[in-house]
N, C-alpha and C positions, 0 to 999 in steps of 0.2 A: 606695809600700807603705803602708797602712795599717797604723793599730793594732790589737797583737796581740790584746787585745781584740776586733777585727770577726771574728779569723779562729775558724772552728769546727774544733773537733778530734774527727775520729769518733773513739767510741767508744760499744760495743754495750751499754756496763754500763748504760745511762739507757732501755735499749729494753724494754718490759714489756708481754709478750706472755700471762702465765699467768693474767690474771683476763678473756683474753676470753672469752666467751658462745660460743662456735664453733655449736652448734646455733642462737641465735639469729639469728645472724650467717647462715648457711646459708639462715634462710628467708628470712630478708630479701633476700639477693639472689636467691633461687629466686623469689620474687616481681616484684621490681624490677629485677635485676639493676644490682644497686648495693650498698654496707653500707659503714655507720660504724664503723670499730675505737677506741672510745673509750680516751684518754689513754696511747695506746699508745709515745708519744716525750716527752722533755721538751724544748720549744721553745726555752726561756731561748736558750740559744745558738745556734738555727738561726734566732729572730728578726733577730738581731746580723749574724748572714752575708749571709742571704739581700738584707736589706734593703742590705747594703754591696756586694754584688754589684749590686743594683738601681741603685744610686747610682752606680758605675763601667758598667753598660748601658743603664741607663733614655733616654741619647741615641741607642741605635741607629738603624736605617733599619728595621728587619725587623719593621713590624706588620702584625699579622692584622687584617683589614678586610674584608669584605665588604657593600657599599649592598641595603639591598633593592629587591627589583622590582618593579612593582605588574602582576600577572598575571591580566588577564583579572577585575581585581575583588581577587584574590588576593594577599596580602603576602609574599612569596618571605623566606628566610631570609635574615638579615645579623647583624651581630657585628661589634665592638672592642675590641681588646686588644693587647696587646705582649709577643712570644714571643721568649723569649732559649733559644737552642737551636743548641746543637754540630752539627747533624743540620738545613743549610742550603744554600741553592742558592747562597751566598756564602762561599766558601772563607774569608773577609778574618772576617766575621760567625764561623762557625763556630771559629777561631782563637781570636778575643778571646772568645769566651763560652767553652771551653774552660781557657784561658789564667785569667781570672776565677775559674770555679768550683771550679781546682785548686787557686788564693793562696787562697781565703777555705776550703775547706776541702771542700765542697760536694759535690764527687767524691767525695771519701773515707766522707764519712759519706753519702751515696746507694748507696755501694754495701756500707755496714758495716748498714744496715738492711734491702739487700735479702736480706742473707743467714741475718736473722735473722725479717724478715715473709713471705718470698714461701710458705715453707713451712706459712705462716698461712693465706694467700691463697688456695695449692693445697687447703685442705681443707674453706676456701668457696664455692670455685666448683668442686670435683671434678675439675681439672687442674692435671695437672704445669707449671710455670711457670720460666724463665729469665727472667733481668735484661737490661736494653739501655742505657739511658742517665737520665740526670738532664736535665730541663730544666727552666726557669721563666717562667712565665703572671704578667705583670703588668696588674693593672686599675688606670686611674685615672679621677678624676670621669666618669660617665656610659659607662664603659666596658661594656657586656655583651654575652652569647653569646645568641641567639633560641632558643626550643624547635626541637630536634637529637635523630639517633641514632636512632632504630629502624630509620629506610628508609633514612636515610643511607650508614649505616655497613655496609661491605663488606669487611673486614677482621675476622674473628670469630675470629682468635684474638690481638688487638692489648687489651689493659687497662693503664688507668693506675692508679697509689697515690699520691694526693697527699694532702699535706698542707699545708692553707691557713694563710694569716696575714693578719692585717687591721689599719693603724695607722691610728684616726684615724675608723672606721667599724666596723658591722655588718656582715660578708658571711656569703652563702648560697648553694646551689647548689638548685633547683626541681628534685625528681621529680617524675614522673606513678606516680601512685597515685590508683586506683579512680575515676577520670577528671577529675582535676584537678590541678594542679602544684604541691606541698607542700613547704615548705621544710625543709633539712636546713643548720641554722645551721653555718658556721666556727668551731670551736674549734682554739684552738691546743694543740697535742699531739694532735690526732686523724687518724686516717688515712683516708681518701674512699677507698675501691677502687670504678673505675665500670668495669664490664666494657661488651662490644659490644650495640646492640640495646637499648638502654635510653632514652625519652623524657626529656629531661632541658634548662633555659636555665642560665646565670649571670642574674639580676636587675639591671639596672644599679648600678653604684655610687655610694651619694648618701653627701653630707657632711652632718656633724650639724650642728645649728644653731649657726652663728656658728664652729664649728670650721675646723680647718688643713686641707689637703689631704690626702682620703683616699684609700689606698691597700688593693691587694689583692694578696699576692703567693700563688702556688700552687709550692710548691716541688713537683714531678711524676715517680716515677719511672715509666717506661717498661717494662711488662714485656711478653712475649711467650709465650703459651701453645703447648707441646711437641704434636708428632703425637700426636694419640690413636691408640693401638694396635687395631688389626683386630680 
């Protein structure tokens, strides 16, 4: 057991939802369908977890990989990264990540902010929304996702809320906006809602000069948009 210290203890007092912009937020995803909720959590202690979780999974078996293809001339999609997620074809994997993000706290406070964001969320993207799960997206050195999501993605009522953390490095996630891939930096405290249908890469992960190993953790909630009514 780690120290108490690593462990985070939800609570919704730290969650601060009344200075967002809701109409700006609105068009932004009406446009992208994507939008930044800035400093909408305080990190301080979801840095401490997330990364102590990282630290007891970061040796899993369970990474996301895909090689690209060279097709006809064409570069097929590929990506790297390390997905720690309850919600596996490894019973043994889903267990210990489980197990993990209950000790450090991570369940509780994924599910004490979805009850106080999603009703945010519902009135930026104009749906009702329900919670599903926590999981977490680890990037390290040279880790990234290729431009993804518009043609991809076949699932249109599946959105994530994450919020990113970066030790050691700069991370960013690339929209397309008005035909080029523009970056939308990682702060910590801010929340990423990316809905379906959206062009979008992770950028590889680089280290700064002469620095430690960097790292990118995305702590992800999992939400799932309600039958739209007839």
């Amino acid at each position: 057991m780690l120290a108490n210290s690593a462990r985070l203890l939800a609570s919704a007092a730290g969650i601060r939802t009344a200075d967002a912009d809701v109409g700006a937020l609105r068009a932004h995803y009406a446009r992208h369908r994507c939008a930044q909720i800035r400093q909408v959590v305080d990190a301080t202690e979801l840095r401490l977890a997330a990364r102590s979780a990282y630290e007891q999974l970061g040796d899993g078996p369970v990474v996301d990989a895909q090689e690209h293809v060279d097709d006809d001339g064409t570069l097929g999609y590929g990506f790297r990264l390390l997905r720690m997620d309850a919600k596996s074809d490894s019973p043994e994997h889903s267990r210990r990540v489980t197990e993990v993000f209950d000790e450090h706290g991570l369940s509780d406070w994924a599910h004490e902010v979805a009850v106080e964001l999603v009703p945010l969320v519902g009135r930026i993207t104009g749906r009702a929304m329900r919670y599903e799960r926590v999981f977490m997206l680890a990037y390290r050195e040279g880790d990234y996702i290729g431009p993804h999501g518009a043609e991809q993605d076949t699932d249109l009522d599946r959105f994530n809320l994450q919020f990113p953390l970066c030790y050691n490095t700069v991370g960013s996630m690339r929209v397309l906006k008005q035909g080029y891939l523009e970056p939308m930096y990682d702060r910590d405290g801010d929340a990423r809602l990316l809905g379906p249908r959206m062009w979008h890469e992770v950028p590889p992960l680089l280290r700064l000069p002469d620095g430690p190993d960097p790292l990118r953790l995305v702590v992800s909630l999992r939400l799932a948009a309600l039958p739209e009514a007839d």
